[in-house]
C-alpha positions in Angstrom: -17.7 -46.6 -23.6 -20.9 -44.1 -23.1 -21.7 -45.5 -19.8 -18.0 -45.4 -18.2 -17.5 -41.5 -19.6 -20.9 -40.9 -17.8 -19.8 -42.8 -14.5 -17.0 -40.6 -14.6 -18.4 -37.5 -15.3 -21.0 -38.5 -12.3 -18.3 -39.3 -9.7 -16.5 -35.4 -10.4 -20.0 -34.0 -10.1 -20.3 -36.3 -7.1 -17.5 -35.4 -5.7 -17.6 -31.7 -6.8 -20.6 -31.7 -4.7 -19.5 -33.1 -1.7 -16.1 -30.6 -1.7 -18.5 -27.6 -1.6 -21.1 -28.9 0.6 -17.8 -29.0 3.2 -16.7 -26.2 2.6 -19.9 -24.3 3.2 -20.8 -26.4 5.8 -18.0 -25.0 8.2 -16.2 -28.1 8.5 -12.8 -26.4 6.7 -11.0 -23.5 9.3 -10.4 -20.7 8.0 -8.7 -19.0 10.8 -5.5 -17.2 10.2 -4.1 -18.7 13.4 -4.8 -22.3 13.0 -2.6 -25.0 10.9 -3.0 -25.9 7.6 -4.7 -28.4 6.6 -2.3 -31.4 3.9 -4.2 -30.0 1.0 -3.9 -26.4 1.6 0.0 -26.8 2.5 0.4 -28.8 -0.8 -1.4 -26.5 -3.2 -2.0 -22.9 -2.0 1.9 -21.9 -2.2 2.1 -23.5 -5.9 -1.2 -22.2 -7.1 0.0 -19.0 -5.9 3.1 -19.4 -8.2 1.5 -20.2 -11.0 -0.8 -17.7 -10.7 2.1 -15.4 -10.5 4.0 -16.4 -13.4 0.5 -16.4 -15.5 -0.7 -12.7 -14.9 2.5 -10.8 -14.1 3.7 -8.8 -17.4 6.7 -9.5 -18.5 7.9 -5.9 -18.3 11.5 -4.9 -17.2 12.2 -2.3 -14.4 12.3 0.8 -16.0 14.4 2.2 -12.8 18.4 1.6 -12.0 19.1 1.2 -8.7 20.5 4.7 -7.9 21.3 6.0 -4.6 17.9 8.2 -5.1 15.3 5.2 -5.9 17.0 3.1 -2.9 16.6 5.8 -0.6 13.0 6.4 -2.3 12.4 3.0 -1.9 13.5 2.5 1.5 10.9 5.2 2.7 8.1 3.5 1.3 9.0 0.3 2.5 8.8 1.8 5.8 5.4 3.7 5.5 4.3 0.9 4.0 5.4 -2.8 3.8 7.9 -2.5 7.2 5.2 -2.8 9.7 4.1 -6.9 8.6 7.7 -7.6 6.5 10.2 -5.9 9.1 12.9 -3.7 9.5 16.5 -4.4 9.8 16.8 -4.1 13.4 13.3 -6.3 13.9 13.8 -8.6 10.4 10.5 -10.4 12.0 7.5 -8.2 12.6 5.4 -8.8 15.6 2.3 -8.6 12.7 4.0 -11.3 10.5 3.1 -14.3 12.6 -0.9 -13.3 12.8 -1.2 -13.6 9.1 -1.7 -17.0 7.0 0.5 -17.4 5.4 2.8 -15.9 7.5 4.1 -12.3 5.8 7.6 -13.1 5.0 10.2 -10.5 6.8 12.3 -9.1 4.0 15.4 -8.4 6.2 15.5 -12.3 6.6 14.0 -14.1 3.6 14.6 -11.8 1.1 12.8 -11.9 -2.1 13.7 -14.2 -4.8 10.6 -13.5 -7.1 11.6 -12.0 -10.5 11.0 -8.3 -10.4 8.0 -8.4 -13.0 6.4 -10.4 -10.3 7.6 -8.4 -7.2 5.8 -5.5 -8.7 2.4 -7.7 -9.9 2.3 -8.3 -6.6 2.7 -5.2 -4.5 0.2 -3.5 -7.4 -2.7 -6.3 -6.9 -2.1 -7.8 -3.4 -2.3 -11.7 -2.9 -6.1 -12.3 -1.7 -6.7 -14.1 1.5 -3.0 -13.6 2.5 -3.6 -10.2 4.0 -1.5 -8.2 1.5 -3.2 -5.3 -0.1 -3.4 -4.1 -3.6 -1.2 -1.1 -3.5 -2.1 0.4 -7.2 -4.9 2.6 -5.2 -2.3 4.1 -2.8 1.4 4.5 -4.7 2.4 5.3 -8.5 3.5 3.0 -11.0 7.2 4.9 -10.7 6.7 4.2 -6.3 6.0 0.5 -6.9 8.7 0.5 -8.8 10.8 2.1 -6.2 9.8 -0.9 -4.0 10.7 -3.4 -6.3 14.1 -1.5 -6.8 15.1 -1.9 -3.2 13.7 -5.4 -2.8 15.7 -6.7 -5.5 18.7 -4.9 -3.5 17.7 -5.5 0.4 21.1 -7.3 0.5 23.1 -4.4 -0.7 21.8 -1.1 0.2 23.9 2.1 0.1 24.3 3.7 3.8 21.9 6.7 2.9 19.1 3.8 2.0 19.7 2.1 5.7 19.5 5.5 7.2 15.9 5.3 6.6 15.8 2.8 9.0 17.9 4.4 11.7 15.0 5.7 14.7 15.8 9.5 15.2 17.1 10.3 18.6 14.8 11.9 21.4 14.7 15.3 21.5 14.7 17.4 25.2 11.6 18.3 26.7 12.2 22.4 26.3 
C-alpha cells in the first residue's frame, strides 16, 4: 500500500512538474486575441465563479433603486464601465472584443450575478480579464450606485437614460 501511495504521489509531482515547465516554457498563449485553449474554456469561467461566490460578502445593498442612485449610477457607468461594457445605442463596445474574456456589454447581456457579487467585483477587479479594481477610484456608496443600476439596466427611469443621450452640437459663435 506504501509503494502505490508513493507511485501516486510521484506521478502528481511528475506531472506537476511537467504543467509548469509548459507553462514557463512559452508553449501556452497568452494573448488576449488568440482562442482558448479546451482547458482554459472548461475551467477559467467556473473557477471564476467559484471564486466569486467564495470571497464576495454576503452583504445586502444598502441603496433602493431611486430615481437619484439610477441617475447616480448611470453617470458612473458612463465615466467608467461604458467605454469596454457599452452604451445603449452601442450595447457592444469596440474595446469589448480586444479583451479575454471578452468584456460583456451590459445593454445586451445584462448581469445576472447576485448583487453581493456585482459589487465584489467592480471593488476588486477580475485579474487577467482586464477589469480593474475600482475600490482605489469610487466610494463604497458609488459602487453601490453601480450595482443599483446594473441590477436595473432593464428598467431604467427616463432621467437615468438621459445620461446616455450625446448633447447636441453647439454653433461655432
Amino acid at each position: 500500500m506504501k509503494s502505490f501511495l508513493a507511485g501516486v504521489v510521484v506521478t502528481l509531482l511528475v506531472l506537476l512538474v511537467i504543467a509548469v515547465w509548459i507553462a514557463r516554457s512559452g508553449a501556452i498563449d497568452m494573448r488576449a486575441d488568440a482562442a482558448p485553449g479546451f482547458f482554459e474554456r472548461r475551467f477559467t469561467m467556473s473557477a471564476m465563479d467559484a471564486s466569486t461566490d467564495k470571497h464576495a460578502p454576503d452583504v445586502k445593498n444598502p441603496l433602493s433603486p431611486t430615481e437619484e442612485n439610477m441617475v447616480a449610477g448611470a453617470q458612473l457607468y458612463l465615466n467608467h464601465c461604458a467605454g469596454c461594457h457599452g452604451v445603449p445605442s452601442n450595447k457592444e463596445s469596440q474595446f469589448s472584443n480586444s479583451f479575454y474574456p471578452p468584456a460583456p456589454g451590459f445593454f445586451e447581456d445584462v448581469p445576472d450575478m447576485p448583487e453581493n457579487q456585482n459589487f465584489y467585483i467592480i471593488e476588486h477587479g477580475v485579474r487577467w480579464s482586464g477589469m480593474p479594481s475600482w475600490n482605489q477610484t469610487l466610494s463604497q456608496a458609488q459602487v453601490w450606485q453601480l450595482v443599483t443600476f446594473l441590477s436595473n439596466i432593464q428598467k431604467l427611469p427616463p432621467a437615468a437614460l438621459k445620461a446616455f443621450e450625446t448633447p447636441a452640437p453647439q454653433p461655432a459663435p
